[in-house]
DSSP file (Angstrom, degrees, kcal/mol; ACC not computed):
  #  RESIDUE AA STRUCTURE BP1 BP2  ACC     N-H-->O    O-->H-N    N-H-->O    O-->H-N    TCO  KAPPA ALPHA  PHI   PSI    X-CA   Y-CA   Z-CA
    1    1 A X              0   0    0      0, 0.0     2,-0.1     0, 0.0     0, 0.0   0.000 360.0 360.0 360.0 142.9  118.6   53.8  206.2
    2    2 A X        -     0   0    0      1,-0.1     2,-0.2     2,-0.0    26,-0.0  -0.486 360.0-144.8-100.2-178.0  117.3   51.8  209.1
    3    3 A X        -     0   0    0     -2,-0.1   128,-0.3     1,-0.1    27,-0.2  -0.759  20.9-119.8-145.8 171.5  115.3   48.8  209.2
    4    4 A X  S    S-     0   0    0     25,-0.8     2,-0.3    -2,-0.2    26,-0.2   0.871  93.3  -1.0 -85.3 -31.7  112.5   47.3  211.5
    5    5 A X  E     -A   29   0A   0     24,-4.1    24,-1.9   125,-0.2    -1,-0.2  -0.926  66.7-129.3-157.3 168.5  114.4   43.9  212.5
    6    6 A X  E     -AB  28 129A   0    123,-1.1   123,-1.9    -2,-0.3     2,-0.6  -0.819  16.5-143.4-119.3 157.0  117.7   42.4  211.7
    7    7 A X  E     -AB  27 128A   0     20,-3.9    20,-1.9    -2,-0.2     2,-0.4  -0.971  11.7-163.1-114.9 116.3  117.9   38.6  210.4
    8    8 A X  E     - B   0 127A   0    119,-3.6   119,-1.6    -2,-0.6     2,-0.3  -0.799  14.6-165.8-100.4 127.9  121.1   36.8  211.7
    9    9 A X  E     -AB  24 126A   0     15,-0.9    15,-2.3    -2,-0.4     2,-0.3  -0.926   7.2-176.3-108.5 110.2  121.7   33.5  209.6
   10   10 A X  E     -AB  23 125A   0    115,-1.2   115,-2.5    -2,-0.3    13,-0.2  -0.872  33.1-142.2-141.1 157.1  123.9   30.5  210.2
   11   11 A X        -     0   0    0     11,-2.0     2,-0.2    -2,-0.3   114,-0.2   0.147  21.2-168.3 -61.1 179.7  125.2   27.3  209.0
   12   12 A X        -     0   0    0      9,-0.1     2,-0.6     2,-0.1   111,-0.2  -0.287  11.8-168.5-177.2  97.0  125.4   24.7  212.3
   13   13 A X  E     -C   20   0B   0      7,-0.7     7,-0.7   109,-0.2   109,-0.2  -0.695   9.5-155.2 -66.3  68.1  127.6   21.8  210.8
   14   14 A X  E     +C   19   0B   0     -2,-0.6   107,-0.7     5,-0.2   106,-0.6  -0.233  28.3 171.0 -47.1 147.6  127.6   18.7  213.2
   15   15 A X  E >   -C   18   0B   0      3,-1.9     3,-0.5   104,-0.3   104,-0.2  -0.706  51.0 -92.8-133.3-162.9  130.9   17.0  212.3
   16   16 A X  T 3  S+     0   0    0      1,-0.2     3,-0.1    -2,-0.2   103,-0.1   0.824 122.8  49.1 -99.4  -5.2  132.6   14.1  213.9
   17   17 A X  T 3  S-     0   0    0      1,-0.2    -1,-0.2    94,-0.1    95,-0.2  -0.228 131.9 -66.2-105.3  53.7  135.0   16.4  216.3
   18   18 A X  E <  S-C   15   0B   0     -3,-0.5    -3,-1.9    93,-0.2     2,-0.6  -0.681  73.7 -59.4 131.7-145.2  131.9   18.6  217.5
   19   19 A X  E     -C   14   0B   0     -2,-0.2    91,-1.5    -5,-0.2    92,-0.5  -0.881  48.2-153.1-138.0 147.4  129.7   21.1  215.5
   20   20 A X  E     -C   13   0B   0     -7,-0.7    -7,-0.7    -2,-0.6     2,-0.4  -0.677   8.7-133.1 -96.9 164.5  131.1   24.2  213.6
   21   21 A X        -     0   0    0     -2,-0.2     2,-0.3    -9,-0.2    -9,-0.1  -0.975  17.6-177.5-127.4 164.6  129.5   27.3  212.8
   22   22 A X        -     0   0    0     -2,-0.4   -11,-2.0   -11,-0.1     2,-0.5  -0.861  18.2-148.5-144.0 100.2  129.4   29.4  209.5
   23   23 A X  E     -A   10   0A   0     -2,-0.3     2,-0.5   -13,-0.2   -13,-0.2  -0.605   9.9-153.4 -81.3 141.9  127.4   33.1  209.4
   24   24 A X  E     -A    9   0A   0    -15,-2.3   -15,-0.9    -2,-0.5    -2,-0.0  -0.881  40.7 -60.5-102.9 137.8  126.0   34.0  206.7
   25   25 A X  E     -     0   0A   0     -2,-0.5     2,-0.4     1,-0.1   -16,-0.3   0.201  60.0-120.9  17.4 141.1  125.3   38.0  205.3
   26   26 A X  E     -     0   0A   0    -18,-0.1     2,-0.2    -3,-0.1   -18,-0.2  -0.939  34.9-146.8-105.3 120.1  122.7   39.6  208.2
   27   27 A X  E     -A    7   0A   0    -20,-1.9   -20,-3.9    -2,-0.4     2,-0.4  -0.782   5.6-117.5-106.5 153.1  119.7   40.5  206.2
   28   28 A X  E     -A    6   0A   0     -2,-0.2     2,-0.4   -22,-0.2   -22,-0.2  -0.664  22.4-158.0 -58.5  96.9  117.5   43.3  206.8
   29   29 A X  E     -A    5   0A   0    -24,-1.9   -24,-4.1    -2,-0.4   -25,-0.8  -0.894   5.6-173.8-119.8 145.4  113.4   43.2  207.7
   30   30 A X        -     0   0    0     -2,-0.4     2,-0.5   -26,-0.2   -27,-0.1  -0.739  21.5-132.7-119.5 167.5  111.0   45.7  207.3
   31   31 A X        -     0   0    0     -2,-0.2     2,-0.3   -26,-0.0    31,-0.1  -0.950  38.2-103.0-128.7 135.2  107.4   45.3  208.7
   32   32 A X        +     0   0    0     -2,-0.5     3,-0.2     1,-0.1     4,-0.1  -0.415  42.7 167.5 -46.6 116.5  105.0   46.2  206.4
   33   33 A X    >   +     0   0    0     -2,-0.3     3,-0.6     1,-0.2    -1,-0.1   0.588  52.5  99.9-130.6  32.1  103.0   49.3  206.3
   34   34 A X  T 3  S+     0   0    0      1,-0.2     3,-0.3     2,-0.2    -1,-0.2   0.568  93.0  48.4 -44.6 -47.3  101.3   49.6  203.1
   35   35 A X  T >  S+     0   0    0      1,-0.2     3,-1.3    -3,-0.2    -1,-0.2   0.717  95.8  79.7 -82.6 -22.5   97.9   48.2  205.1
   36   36 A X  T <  S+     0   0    0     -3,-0.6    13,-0.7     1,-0.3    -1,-0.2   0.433  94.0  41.1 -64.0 -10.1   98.8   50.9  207.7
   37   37 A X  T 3  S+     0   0    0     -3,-0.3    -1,-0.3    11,-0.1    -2,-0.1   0.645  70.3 133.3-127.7 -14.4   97.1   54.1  205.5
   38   38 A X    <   -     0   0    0     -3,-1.3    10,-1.0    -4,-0.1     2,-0.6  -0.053  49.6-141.6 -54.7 150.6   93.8   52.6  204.0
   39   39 A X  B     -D   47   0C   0      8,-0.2     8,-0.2     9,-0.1     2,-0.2  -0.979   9.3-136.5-106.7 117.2   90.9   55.5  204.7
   40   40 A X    > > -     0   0    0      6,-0.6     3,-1.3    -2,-0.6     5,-0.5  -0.359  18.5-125.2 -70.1 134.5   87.9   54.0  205.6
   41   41 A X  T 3 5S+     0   0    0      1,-0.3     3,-0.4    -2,-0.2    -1,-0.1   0.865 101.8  42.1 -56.5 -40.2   85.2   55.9  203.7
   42   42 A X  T 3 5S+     0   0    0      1,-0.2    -1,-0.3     2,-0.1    -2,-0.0   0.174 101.5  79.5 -95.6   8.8   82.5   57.3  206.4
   43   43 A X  T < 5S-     0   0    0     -3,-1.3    -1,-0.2     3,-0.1    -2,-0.1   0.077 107.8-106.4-128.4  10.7   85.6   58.3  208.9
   44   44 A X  T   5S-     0   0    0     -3,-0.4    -3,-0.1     1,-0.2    -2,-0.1   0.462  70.8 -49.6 115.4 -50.5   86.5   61.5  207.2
   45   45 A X  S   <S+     0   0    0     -5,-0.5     2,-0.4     1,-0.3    -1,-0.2   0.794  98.7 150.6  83.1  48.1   89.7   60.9  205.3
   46   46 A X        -     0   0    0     -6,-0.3    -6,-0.6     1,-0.1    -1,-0.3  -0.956  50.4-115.9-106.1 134.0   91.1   59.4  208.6
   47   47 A X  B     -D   39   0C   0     -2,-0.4    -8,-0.2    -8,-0.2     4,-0.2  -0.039  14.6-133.0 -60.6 168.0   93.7   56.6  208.4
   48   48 A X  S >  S+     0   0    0    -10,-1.0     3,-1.6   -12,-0.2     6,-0.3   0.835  96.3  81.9 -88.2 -39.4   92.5   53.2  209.7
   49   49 A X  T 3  S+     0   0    0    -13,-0.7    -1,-0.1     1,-0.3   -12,-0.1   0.772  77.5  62.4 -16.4 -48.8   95.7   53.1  211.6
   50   50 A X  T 3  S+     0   0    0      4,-0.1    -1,-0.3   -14,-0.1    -2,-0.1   0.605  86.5 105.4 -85.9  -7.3   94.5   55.2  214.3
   51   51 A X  S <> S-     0   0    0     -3,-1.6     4,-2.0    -4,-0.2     3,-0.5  -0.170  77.7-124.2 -34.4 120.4   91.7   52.3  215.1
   52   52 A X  H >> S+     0   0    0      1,-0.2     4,-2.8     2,-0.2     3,-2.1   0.946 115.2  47.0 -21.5 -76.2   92.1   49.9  218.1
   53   53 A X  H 3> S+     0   0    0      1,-0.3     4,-1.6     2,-0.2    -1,-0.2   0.639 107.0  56.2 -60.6 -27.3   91.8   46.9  215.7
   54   54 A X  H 3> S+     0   0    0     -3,-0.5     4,-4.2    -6,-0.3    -1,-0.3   0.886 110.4  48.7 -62.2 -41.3   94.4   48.4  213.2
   55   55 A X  H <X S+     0   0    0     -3,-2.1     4,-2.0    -4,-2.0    -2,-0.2   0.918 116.1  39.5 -73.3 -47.4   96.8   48.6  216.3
   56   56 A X  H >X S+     0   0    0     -4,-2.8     4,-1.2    -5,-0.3     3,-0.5   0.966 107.8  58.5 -66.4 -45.2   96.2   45.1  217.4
   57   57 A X  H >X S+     0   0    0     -4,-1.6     4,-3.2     1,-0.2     3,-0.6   0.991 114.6  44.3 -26.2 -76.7   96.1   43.5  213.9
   58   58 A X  H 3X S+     0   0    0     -4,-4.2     4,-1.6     1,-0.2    -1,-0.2   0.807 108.4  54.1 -46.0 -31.9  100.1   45.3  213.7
   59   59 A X  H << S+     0   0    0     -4,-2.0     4,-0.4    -3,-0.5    -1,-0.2   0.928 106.4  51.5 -53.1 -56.5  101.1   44.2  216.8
   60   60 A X  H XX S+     0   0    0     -4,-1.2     4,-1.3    -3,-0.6     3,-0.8   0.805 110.4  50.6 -80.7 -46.6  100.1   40.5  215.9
   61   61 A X  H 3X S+     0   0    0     -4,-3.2     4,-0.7     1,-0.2    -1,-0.3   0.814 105.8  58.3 -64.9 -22.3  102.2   40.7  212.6
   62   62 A X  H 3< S+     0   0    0     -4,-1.6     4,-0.3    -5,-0.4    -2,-0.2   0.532 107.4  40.9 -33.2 -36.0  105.0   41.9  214.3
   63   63 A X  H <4 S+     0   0    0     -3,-0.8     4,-0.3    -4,-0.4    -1,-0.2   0.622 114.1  52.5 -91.2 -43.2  105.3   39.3  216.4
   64   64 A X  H  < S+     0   0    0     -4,-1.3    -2,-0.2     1,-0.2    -3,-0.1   0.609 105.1  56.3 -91.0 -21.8  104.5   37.0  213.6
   65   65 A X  S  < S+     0   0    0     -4,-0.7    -2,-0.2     1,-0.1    -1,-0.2   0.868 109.5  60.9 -88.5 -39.4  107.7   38.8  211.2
   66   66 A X  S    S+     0   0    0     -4,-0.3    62,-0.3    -5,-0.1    -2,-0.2   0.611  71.0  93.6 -12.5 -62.4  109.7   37.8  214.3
   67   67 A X  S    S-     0   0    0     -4,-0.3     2,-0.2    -3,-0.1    62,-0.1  -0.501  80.2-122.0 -79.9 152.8  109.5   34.5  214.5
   68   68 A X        -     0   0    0     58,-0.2     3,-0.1    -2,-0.1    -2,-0.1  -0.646  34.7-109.2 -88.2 148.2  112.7   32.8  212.6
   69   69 A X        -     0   0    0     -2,-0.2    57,-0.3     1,-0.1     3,-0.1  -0.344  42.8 -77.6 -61.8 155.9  111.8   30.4  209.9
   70   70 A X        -     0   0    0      1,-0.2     2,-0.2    55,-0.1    -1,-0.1   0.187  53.9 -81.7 -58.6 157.7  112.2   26.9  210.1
   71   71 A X        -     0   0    0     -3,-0.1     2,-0.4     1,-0.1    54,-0.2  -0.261  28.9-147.4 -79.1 145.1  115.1   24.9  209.7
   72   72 A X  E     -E  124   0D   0     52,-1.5    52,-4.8    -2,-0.2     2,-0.2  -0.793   7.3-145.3-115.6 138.0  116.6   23.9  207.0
   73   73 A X  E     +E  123   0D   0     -2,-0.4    50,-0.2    50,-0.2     3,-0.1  -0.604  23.9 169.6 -98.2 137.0  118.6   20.4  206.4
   74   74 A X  E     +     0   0D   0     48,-0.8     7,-2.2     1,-0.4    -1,-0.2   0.809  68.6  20.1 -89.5 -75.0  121.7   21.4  203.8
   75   75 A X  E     +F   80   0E   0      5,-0.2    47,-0.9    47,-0.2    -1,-0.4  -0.529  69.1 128.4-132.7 146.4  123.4   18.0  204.3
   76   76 A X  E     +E  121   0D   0      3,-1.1     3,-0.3    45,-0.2    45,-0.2  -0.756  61.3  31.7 158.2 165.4  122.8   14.6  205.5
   77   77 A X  S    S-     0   0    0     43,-0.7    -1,-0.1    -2,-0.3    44,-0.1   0.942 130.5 -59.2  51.5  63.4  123.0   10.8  204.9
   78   78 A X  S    S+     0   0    0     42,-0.4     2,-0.3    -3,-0.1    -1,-0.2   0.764 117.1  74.2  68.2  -4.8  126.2   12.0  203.0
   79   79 A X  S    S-     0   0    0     -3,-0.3    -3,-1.1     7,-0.0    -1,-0.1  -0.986  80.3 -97.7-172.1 154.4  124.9   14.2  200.6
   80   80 A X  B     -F   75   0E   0     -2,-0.3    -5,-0.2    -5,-0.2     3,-0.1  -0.121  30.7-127.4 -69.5 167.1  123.5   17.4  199.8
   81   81 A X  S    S-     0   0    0     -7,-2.2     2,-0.3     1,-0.3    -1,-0.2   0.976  90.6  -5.5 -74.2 -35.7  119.6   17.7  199.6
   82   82 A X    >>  -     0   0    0     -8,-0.2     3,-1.9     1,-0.1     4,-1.2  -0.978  68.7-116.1-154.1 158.7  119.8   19.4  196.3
   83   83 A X  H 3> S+     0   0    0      1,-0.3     4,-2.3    -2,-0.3     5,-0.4   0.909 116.9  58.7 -51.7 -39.9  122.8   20.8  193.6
   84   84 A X  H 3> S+     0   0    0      2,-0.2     4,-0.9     3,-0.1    -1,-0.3   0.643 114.9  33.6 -70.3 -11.6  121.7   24.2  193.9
   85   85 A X  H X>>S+     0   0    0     -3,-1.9     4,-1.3     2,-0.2     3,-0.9   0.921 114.4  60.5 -92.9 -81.2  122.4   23.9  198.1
   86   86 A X  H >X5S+     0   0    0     -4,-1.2     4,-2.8     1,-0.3     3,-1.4   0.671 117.6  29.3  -3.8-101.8  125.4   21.6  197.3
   87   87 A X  H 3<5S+     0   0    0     -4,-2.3     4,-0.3     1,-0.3    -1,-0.3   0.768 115.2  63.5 -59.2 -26.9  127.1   24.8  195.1
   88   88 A X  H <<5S+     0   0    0     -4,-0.9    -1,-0.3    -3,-0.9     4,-0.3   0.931 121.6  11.3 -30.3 -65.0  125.6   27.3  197.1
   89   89 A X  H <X5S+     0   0    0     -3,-1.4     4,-1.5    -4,-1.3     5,-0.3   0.341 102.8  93.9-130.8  -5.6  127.3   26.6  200.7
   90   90 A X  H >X<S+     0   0    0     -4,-2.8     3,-9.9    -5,-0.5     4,-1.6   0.899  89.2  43.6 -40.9 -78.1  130.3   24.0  199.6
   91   91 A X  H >> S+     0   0    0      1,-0.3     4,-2.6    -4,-0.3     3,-1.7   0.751 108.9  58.4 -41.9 -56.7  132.9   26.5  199.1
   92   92 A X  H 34 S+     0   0    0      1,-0.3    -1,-0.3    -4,-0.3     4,-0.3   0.400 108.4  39.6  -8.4 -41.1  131.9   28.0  202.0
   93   93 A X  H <X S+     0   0    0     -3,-9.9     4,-1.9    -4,-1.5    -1,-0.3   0.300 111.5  63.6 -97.9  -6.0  132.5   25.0  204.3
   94   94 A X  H <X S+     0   0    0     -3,-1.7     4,-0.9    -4,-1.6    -2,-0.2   0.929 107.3  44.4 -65.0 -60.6  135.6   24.6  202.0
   95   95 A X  H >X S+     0   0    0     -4,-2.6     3,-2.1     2,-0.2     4,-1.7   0.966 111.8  51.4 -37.2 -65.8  136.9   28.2  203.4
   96   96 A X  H 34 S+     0   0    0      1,-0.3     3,-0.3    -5,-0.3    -1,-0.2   0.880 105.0  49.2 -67.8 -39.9  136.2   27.5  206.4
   97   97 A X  H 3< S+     0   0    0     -4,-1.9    -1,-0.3     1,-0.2    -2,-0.2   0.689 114.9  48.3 -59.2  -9.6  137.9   24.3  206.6
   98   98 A X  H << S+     0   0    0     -3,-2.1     2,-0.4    -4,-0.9    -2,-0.2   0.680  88.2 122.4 -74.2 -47.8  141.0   26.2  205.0
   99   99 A X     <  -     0   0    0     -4,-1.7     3,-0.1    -3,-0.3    -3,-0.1  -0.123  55.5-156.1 -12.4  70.9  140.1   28.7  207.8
  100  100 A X  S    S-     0   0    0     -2,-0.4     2,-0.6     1,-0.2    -1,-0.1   0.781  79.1  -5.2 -47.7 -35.8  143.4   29.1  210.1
  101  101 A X  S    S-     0   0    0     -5,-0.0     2,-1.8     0, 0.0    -1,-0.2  -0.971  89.8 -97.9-156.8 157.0  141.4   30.3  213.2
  102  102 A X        -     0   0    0     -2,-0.6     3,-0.2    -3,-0.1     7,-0.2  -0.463  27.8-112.7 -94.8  87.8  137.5   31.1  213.6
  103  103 A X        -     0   0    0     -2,-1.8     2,-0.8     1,-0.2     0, 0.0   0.476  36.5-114.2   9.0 144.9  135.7   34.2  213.4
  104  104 A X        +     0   0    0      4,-0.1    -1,-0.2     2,-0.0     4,-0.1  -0.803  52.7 167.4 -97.5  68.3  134.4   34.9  216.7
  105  105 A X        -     0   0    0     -2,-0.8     3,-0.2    -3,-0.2    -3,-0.0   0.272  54.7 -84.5 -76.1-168.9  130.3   34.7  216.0
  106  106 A X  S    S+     0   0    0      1,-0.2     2,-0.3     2,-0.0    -1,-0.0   0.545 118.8  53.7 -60.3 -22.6  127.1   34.5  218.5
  107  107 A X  S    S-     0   0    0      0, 0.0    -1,-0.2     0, 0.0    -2,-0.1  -0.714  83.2-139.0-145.5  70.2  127.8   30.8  218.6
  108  108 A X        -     0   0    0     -2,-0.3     2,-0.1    -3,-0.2    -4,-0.1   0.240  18.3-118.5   1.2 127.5  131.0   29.1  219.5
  109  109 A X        -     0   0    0     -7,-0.2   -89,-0.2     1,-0.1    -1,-0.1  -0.249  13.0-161.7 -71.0 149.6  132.6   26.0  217.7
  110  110 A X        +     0   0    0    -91,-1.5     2,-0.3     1,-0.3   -90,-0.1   0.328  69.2   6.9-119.0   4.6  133.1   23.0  219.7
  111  111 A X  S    S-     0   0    0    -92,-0.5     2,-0.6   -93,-0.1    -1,-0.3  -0.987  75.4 -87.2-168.8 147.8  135.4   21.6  217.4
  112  112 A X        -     0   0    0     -2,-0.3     2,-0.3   -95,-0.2   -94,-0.1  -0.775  24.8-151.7-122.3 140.3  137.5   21.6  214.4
  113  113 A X        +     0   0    0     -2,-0.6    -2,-0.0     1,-0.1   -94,-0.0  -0.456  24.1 164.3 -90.3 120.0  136.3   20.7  211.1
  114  114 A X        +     0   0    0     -2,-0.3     2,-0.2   -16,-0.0    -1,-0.1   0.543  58.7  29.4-104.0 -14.5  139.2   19.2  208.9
  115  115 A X        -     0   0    0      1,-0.1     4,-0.0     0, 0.0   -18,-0.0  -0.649  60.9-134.2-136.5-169.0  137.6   17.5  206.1
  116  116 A X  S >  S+     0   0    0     -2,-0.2     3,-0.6     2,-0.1    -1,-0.1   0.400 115.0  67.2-120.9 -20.1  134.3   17.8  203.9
  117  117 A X  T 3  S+     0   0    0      1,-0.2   -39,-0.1     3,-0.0     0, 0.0   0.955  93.1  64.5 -77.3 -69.7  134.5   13.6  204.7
  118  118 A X  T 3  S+     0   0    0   -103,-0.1    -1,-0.2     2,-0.0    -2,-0.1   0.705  76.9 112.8 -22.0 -47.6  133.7   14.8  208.8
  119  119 A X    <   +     0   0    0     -3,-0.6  -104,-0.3  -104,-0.2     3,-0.1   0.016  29.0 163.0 -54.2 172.6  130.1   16.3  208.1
  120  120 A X        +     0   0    0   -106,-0.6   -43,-0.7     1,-0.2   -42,-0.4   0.304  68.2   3.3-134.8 -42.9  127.5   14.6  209.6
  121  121 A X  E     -E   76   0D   0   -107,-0.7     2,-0.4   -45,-0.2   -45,-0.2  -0.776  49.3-161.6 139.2 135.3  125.0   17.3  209.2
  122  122 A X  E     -     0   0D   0    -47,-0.9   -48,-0.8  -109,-0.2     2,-0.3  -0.846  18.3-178.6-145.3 153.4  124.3   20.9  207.8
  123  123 A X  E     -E   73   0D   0     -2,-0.4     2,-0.8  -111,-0.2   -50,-0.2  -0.753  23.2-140.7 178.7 116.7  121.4   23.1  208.9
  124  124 A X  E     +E   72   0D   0    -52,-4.8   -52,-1.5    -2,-0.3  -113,-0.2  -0.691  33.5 169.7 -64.4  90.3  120.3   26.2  208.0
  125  125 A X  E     -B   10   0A   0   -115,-2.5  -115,-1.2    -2,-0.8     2,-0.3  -0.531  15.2-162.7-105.8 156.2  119.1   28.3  211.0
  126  126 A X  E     -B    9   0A   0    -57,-0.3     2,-0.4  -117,-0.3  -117,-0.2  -0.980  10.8-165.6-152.0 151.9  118.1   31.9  211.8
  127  127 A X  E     -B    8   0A   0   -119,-1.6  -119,-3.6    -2,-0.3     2,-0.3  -0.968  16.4-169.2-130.3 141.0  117.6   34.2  214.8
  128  128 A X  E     +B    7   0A   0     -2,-0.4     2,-0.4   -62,-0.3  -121,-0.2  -0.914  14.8 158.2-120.8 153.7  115.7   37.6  214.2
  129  129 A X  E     -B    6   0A   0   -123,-1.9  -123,-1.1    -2,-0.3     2,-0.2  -0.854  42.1-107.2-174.6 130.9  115.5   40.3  216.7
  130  130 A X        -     0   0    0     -2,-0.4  -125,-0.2  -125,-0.2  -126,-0.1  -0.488  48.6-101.3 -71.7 135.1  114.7   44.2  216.4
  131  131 A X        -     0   0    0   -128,-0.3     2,-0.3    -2,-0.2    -1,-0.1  -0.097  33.4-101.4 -78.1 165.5  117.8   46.4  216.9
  132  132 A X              0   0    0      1,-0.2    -1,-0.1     0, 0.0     0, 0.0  -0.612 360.0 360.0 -87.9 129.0  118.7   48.3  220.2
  133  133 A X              0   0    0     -2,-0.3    -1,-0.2     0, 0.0    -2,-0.1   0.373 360.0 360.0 -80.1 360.0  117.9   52.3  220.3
């Protein structure tokens, strides 16, 4: 089944020999259209969709399901912000430091990360973007 936008997620580990990257699972968006059907009473049994004001209204959440959320700090000053992040995404930078050569992502390594002692930094990031027809 297809979906309305894709969400791309990634790690961006500053370390001290450059910054690393880690993708995480590409999740799925759908754009709501549940508001998209109401029938206005005096119209008929006409959707509301088919209104000017319906159309701009969608447009404007569209745009607004778009934008990526902010980012989010994993790691810093040494330590995680919280356990549940901490067990969440260790192993994960554990792999990857294990990680004989590096997946070829959107976003190129500048370095390679050899210890868990290296970080400097973790940050959660996302790009979203509607798929190509």
């Amino acid at each position: 089944m297809g979906c309305d936008y894709y969400i791309d997620i990634y790690l961006k580990i500053e370390h001290t020999n450059g910054i690393s990257y880690i993708e995480l699972p590409c999740v799925r968006g759908y754009f709501c259209d549940c508001a998209w059907g109401i029938y206005e009473e005096n119209e008929d049994e006409q959707p509301y969709w088919h209104c000017e004001e319906a159309n701009e209204l969608r447009k404007k959440m569209e745009a607004f399901m778009l934008k990526p959320r902010p980012e989010v700090i994993v790691y810093s000053d040494k330590q995680y912000k919280s356990e549940f992040l901490r067990e969440k995404y260790e192993p994960m930078i554990v792999e990857k430091i294990a990680a004989k050569k590096n997946k070829k992502f959107r976003y190129t390594d500048t370095g390679k990360l050899k210890s868990l002692d290296d970080i400097i930094s973790v940050t959660k990031f996302e790009r979203r973007y509607e798929p190509r027809l």
